[in-house]
C-alpha positions in Angstrom: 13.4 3.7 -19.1 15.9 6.3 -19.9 19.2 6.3 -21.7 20.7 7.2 -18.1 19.0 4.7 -16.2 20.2 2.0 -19.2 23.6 2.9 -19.3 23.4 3.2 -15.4 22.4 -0.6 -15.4 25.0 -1.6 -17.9 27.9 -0.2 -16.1 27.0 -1.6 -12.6 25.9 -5.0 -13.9 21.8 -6.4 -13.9 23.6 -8.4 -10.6 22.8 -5.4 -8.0 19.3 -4.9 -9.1 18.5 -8.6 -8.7 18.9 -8.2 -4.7 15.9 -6.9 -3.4 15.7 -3.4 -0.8 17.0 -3.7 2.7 13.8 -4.9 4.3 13.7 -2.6 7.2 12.8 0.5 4.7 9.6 2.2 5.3 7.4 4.9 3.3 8.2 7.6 5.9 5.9 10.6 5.0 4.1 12.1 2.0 3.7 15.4 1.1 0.2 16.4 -0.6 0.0 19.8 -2.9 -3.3 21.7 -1.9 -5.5 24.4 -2.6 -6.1 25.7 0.5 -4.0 24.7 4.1 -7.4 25.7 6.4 -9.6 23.1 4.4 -7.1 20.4 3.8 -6.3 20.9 8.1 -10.4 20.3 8.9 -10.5 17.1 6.7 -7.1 15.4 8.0 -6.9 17.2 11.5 -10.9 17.8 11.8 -12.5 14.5 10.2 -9.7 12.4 10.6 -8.1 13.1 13.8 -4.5 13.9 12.9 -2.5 16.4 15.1 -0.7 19.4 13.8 2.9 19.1 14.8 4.1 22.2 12.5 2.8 25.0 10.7 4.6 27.6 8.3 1.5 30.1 7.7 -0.8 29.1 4.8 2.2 27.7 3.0 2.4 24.2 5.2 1.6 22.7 7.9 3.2 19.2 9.0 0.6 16.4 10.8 0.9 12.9 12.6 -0.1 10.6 14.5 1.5 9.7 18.0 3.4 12.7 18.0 5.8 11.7 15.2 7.4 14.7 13.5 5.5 14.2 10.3 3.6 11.7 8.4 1.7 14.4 6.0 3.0 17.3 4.8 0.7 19.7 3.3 1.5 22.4 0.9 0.8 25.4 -1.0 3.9 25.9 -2.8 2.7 24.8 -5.9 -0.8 24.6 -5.7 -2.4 27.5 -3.4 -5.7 28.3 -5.1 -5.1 25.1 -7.9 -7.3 22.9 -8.9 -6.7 19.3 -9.0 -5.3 17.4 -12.2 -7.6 16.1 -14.6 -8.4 12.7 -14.7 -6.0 10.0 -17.2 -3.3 12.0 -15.9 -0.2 10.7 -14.2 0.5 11.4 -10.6 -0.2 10.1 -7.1 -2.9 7.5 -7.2 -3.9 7.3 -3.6 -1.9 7.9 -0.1 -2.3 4.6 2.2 -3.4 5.9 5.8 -2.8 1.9 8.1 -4.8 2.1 10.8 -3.1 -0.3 13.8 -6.5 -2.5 14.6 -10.0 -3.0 12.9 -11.4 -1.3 15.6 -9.3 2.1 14.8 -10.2 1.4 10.8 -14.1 1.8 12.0 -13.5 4.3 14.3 -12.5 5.9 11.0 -15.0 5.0 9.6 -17.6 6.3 12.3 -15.8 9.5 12.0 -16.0 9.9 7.8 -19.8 9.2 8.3 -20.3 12.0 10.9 -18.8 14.0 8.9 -20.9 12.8 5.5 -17.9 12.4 3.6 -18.9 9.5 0.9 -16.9 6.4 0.5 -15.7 5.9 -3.2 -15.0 2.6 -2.3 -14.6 -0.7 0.4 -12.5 -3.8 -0.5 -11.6 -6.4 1.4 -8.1 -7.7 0.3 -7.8 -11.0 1.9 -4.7 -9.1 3.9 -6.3 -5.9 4.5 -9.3 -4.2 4.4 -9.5 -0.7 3.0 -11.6 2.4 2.6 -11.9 4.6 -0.2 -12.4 8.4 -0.1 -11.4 11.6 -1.7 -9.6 14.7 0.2 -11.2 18.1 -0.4 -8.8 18.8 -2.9 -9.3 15.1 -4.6 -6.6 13.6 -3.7 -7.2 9.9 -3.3 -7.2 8.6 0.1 -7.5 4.5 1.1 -7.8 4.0 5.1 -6.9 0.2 5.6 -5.6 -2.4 8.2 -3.7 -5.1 8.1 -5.0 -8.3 8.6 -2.3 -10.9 10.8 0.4 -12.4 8.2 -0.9 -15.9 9.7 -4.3 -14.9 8.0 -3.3 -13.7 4.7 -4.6 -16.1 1.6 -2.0 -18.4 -0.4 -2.3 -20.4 -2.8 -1.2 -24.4 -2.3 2.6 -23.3 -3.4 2.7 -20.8 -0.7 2.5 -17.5 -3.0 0.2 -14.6 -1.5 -3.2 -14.5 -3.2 -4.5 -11.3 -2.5 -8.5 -10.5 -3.9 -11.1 -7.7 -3.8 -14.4 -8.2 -2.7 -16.6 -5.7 -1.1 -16.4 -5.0 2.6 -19.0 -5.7 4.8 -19.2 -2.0 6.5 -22.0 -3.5 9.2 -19.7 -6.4 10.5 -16.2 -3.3 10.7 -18.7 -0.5 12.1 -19.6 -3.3 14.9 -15.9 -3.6 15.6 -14.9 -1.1 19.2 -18.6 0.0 19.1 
């Protein structure tokens, strides 16, 4: 931590960062640096189905779902014409797309197969099961539901036991088909 953040926690006493965040916040949006707005608007708006709510030329463009104002910005500001960072850098890991029902998670994943973009991965969770994928400017991207808080695993104390073990892409693609 910094000297800041230290001297920050001193003077307001370690009491206010025992109490946890106000429950009702929510991740609102992201914003993803990319090459190129045309290519990055055919994956997410093309492949994936979002709609473009906003556009500022080749600079940004603003998508959602369900006509929200935004859930990702895209942006050349930093990055037109960039290639991404090299790997055992720090950064953004993945951005977390939930899909509301298994059945819209395999329409997802109908649609990355039409499209032949590869998987680099499919885990099942015990709460959630998730697909793994790069964005044309390799970005990482997980696709995932929720399972119902009734079914996630616990241990005999109570405490969430979440896993990963591969997900059985048949048994999801059968799912709304």
């Amino acid at each position: 931590m910094s000297a800041s953040f230290d001297l920050a926690q001193e003077a307001l006493g370690a009491a206010i960062f025992a109490k946890p965040i106000d429950s009702g916040v929510r991740i609102g949006h992201v914003h993803l640096k990319v090459a190129d707005i045309e290519r990055a608007l055919g994956f997410y708006c093309g492949v994936l189905g979002f709609e473009l709510m906003a556009r500022y030329g080749a600079e940004a463009a603003f998508i959602s779902a369900g006509g929200y104002h935004h859930h990702i910005g895209l942006n050349t500001w930093e990055s037109r014409g960039g290639s991404p960072p090299p790997r055992g850098t720090t950064g953004l890991y993945h951005v977390a797309i939930l899909y509301p029902t298994r059945a819209a998670l395999a329409d997802a994943l109908r649609r990355l197969a039409a499209a032949a973009i590869p998987l680099d991965g499919a885990s099942d969770h015990g709460v959630s099961e998730a697909l793994y994928l790069r964005d044309p400017d390799e970005n990482g991207v997980e696709l995932y539901c929720d399972r119902p808080k009734e079914q996630w695993p616990r241990a005999a104390d109570g405490k969430l036991q979440m896993y990963t073990r591969r997900l059985d892409l048949e048994s999801l693609l059968r799912e709304g088909a």
